[in-house]
LUMLUM-775235 format. One record per atom (N, C-alpha, C): residue number from 1; residue in one letter; atom name; x negated, y negated, z negated. Coordinates in nm, 3 decimals. Each point is the difference from the previous one (the first is absolute). Example, Ala and Ser with C-alpha at 12.3 -4.5 7.8 and 13.67 -1.06 7.14 Angstrom:
2
<pt n="1" res="a" atom="N" c1="-1.319" c2="0.569" c3="-0.780"/>
<pt n="1" res="a" atom="CA" c1="0.089" c2="-0.119" c3="0.000"/>
<pt n="1" res="a" atom="C" c1="-0.090" c2="-0.120" c3="0.000"/>
<pt n="2" res="s" atom="N" c1="0.035" c2="-0.105" c3="0.072"/>
<pt n="2" res="s" atom="CA" c1="-0.082" c2="-0.119" c3="-0.006"/>
<pt n="2" res="s" atom="C" c1="0.077" c2="-0.109" c3="-0.073"/>
This chain:
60
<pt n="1" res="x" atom="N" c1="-0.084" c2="0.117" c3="0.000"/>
<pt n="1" res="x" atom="CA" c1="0.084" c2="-0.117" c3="0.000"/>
<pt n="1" res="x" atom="C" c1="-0.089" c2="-0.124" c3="0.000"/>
<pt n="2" res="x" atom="N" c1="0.043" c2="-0.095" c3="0.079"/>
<pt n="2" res="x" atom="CA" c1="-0.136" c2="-0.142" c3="0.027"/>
<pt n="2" res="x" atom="C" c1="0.083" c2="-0.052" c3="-0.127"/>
<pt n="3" res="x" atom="N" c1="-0.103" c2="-0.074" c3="0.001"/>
<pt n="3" res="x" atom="CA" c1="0.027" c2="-0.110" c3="-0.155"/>
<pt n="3" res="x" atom="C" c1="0.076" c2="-0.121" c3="0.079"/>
<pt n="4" res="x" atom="N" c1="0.075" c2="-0.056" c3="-0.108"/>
<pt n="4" res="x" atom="CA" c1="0.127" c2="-0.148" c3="0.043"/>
<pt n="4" res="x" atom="C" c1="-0.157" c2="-0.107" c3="0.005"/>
<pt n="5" res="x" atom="N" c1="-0.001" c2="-0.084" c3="0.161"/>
<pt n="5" res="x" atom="CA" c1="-0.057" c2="-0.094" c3="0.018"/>
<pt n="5" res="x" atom="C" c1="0.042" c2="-0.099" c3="-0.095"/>
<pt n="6" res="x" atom="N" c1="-0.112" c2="-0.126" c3="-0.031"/>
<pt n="6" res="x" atom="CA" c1="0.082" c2="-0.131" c3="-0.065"/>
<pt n="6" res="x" atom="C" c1="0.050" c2="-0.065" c3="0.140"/>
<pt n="7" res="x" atom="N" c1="0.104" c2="-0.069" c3="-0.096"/>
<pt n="7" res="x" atom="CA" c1="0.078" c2="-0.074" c3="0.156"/>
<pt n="7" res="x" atom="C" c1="-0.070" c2="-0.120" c3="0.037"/>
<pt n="8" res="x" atom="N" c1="-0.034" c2="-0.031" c3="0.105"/>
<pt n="8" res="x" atom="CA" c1="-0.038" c2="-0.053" c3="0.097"/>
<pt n="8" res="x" atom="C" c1="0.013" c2="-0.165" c3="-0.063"/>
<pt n="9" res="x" atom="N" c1="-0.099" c2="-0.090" c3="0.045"/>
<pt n="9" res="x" atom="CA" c1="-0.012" c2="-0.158" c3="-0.065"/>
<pt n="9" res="x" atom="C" c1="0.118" c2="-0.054" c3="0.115"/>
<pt n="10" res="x" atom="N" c1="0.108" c2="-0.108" c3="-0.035"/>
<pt n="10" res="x" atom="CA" c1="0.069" c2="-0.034" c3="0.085"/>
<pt n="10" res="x" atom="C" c1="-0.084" c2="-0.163" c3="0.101"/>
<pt n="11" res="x" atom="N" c1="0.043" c2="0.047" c3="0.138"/>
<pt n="11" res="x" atom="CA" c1="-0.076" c2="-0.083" c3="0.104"/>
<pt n="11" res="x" atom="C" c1="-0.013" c2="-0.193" c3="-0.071"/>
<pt n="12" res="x" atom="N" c1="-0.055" c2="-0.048" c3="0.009"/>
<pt n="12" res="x" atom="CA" c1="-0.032" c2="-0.138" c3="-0.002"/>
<pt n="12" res="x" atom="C" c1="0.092" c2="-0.095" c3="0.110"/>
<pt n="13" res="x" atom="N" c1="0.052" c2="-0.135" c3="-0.054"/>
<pt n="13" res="x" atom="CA" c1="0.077" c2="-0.028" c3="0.155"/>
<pt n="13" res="x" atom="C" c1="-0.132" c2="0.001" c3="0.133"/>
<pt n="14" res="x" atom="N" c1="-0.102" c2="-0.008" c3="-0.048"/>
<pt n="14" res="x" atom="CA" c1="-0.055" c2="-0.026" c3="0.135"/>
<pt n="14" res="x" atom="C" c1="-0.049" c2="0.121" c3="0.084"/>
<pt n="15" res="x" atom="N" c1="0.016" c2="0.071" c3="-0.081"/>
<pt n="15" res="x" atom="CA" c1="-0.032" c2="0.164" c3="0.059"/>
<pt n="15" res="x" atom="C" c1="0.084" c2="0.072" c3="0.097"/>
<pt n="16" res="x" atom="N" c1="0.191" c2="-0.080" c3="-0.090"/>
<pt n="16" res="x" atom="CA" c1="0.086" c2="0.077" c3="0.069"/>
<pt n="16" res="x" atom="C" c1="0.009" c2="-0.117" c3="0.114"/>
<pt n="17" res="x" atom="N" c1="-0.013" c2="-0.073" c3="0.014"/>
<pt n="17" res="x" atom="CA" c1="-0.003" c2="-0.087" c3="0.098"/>
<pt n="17" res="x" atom="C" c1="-0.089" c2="0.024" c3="0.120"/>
<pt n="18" res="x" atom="N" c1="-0.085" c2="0.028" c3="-0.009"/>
<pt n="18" res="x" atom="CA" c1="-0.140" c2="0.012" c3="0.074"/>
<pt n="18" res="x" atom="C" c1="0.083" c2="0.151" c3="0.070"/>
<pt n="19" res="x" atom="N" c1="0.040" c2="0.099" c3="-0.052"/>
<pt n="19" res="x" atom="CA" c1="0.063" c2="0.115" c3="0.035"/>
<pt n="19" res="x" atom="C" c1="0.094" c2="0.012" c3="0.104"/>
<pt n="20" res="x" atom="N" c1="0.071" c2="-0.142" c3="-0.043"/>
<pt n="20" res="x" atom="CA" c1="0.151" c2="-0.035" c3="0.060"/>
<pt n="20" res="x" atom="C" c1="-0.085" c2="-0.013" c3="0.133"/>
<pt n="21" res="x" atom="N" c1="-0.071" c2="-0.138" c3="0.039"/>
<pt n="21" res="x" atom="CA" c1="-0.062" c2="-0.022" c3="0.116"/>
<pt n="21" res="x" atom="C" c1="-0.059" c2="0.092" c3="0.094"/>
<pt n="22" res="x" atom="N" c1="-0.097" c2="0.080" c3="-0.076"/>
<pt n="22" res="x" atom="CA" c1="-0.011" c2="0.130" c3="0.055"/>
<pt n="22" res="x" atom="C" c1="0.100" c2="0.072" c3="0.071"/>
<pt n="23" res="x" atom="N" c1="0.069" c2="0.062" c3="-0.042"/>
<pt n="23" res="x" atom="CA" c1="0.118" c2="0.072" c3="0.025"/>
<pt n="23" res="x" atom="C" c1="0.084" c2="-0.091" c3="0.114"/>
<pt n="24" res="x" atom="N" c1="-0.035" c2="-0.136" c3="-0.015"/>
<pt n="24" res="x" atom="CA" c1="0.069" c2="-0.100" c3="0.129"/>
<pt n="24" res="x" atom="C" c1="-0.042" c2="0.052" c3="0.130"/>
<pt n="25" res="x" atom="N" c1="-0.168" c2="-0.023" c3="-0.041"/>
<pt n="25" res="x" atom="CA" c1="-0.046" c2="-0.013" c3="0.104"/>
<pt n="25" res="x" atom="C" c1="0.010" c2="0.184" c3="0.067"/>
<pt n="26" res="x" atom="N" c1="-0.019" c2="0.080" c3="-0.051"/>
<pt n="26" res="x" atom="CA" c1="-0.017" c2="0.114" c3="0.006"/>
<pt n="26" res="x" atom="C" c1="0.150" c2="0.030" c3="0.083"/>
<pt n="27" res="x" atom="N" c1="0.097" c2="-0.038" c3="-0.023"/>
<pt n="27" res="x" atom="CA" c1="0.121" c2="-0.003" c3="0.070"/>
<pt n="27" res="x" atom="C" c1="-0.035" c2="-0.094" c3="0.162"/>
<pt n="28" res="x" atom="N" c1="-0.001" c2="-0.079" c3="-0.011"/>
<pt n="28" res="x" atom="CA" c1="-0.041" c2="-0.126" c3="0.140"/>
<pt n="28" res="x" atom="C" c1="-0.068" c2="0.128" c3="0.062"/>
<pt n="29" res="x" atom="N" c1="-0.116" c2="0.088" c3="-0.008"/>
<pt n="29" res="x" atom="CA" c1="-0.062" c2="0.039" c3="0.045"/>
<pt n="29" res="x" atom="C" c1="0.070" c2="0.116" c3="0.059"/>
<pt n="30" res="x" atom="N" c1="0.096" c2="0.061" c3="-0.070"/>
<pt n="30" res="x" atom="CA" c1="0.048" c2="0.083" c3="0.053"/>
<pt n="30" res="x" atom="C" c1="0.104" c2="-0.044" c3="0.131"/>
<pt n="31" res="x" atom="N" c1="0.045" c2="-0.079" c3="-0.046"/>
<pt n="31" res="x" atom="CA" c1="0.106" c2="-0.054" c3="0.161"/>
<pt n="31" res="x" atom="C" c1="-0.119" c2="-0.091" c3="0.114"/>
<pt n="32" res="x" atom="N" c1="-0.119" c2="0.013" c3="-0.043"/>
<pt n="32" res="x" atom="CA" c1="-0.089" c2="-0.074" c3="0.094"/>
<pt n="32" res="x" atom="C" c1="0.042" c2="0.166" c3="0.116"/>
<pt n="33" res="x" atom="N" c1="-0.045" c2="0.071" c3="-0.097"/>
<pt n="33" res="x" atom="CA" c1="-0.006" c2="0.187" c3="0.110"/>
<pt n="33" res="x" atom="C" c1="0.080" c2="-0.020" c3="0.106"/>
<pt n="34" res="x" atom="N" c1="-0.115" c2="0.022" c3="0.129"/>
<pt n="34" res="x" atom="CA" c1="0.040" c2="0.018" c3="0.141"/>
<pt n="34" res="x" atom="C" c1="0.082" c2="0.073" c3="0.056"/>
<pt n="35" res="x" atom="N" c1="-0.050" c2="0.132" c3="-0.121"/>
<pt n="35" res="x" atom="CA" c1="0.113" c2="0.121" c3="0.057"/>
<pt n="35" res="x" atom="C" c1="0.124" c2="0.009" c3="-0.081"/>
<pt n="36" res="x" atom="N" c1="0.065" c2="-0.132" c3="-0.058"/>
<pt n="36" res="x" atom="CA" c1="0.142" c2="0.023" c3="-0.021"/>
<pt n="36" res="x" atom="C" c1="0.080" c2="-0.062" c3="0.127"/>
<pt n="37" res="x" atom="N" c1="0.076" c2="0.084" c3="0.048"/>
<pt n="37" res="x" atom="CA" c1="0.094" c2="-0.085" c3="0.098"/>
<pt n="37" res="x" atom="C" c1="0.050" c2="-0.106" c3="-0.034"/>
<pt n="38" res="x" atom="N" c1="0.078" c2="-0.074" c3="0.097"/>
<pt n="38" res="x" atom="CA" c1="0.147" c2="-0.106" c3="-0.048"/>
<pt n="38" res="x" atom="C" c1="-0.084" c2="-0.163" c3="0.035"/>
<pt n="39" res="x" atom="N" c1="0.021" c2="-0.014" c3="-0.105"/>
<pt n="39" res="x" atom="CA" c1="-0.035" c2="-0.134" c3="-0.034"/>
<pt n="39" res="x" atom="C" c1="-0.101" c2="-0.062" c3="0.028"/>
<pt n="40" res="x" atom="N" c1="-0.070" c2="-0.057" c3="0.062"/>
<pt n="40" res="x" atom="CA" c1="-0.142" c2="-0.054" c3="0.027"/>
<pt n="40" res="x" atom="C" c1="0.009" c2="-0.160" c3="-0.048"/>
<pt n="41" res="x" atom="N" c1="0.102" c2="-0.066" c3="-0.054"/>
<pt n="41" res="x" atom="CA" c1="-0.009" c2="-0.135" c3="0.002"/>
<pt n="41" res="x" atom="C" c1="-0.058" c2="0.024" c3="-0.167"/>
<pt n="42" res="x" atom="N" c1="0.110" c2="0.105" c3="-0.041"/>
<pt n="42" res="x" atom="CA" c1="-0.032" c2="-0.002" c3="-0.138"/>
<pt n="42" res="x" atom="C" c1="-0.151" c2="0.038" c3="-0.086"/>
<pt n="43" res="x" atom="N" c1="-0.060" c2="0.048" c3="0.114"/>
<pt n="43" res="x" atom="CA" c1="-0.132" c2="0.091" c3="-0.013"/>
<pt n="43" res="x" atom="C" c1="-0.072" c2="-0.151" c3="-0.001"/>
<pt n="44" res="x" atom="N" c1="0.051" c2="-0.085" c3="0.076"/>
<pt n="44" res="x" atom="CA" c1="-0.086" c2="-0.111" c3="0.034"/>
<pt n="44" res="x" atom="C" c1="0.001" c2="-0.093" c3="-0.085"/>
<pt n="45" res="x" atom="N" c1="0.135" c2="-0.003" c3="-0.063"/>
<pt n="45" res="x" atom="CA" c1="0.030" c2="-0.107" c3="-0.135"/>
<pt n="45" res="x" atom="C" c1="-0.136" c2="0.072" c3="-0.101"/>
<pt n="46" res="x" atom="N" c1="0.038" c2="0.126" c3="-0.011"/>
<pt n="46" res="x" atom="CA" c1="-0.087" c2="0.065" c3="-0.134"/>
<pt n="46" res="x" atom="C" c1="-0.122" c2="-0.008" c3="0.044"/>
<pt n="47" res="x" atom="N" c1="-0.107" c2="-0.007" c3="0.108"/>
<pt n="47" res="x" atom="CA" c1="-0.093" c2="-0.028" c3="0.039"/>
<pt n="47" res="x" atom="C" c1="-0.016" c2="-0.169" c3="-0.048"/>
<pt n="48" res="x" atom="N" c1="0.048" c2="-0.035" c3="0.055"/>
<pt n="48" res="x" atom="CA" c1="-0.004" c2="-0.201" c3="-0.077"/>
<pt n="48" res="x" atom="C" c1="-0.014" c2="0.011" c3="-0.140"/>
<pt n="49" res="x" atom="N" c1="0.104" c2="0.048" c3="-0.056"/>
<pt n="49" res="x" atom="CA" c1="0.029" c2="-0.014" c3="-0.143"/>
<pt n="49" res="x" atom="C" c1="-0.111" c2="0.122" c3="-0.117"/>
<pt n="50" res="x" atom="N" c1="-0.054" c2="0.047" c3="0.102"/>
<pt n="50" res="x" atom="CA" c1="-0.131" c2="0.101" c3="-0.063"/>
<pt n="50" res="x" atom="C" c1="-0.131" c2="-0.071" c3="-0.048"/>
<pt n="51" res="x" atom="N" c1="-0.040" c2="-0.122" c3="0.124"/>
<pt n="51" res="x" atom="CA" c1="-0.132" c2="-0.085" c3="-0.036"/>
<pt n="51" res="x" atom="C" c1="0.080" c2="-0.050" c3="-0.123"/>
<pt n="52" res="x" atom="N" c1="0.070" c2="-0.098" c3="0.016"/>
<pt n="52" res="x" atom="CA" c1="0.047" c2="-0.042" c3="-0.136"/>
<pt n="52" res="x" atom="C" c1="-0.029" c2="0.047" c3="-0.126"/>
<pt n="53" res="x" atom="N" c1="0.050" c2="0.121" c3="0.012"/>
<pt n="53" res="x" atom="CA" c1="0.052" c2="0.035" c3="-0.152"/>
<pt n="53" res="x" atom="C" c1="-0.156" c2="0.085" c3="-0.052"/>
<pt n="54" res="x" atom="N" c1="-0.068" c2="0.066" c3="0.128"/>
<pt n="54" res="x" atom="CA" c1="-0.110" c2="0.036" c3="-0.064"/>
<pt n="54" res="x" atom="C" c1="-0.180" c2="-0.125" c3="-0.018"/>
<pt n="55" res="x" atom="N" c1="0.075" c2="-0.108" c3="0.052"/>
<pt n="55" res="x" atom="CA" c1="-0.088" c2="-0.088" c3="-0.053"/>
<pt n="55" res="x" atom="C" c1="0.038" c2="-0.052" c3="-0.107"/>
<pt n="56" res="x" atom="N" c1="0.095" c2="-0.022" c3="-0.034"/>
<pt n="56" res="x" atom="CA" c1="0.059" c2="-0.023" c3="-0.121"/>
<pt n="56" res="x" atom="C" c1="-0.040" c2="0.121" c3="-0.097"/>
<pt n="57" res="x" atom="N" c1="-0.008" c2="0.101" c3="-0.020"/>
<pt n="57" res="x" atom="CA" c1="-0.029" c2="0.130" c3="-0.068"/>
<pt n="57" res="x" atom="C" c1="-0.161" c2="-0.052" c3="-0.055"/>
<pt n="58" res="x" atom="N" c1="-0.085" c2="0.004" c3="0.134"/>
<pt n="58" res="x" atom="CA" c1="-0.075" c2="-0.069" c3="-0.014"/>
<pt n="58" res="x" atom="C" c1="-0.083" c2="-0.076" c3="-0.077"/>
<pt n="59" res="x" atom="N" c1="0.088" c2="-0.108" c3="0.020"/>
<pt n="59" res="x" atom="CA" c1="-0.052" c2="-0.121" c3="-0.127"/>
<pt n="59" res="x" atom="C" c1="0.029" c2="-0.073" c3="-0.125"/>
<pt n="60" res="x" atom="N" c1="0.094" c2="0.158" c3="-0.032"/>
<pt n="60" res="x" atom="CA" c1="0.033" c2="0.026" c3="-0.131"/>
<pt n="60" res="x" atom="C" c1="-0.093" c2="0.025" c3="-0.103"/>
């Protein structure tokens, strides 16, 4: 039987924040993908809105 871990330190706002952005950008990136059909304008918005948010990540 494993032994009960201690529970985990809860995130800092700037940690979960920094996470949030991540996870932004990490999304943008996925609708950047060539090989999803459909939409190409939207691929193109999330391409724009990708420099953004990961220069912003950035210079946090």
């Amino acid at each position: 039987m494993l032994p009960e871990l201690p529970p985990l330190p809860a995130l800092t706002r700037a940690e979960a924040e920094l996470i949030d952005r991540y996870l932004e950008v990490v999304d943008m990136v996925g609708r950047v993908n060539p090989a999803r059909r459909g939409d190409t304008y939207g691929g193109l918005r999330a391409a724009q809105a990708l420099v953004s948010r990961a220069t912003a990540l950035r210079t946090r």
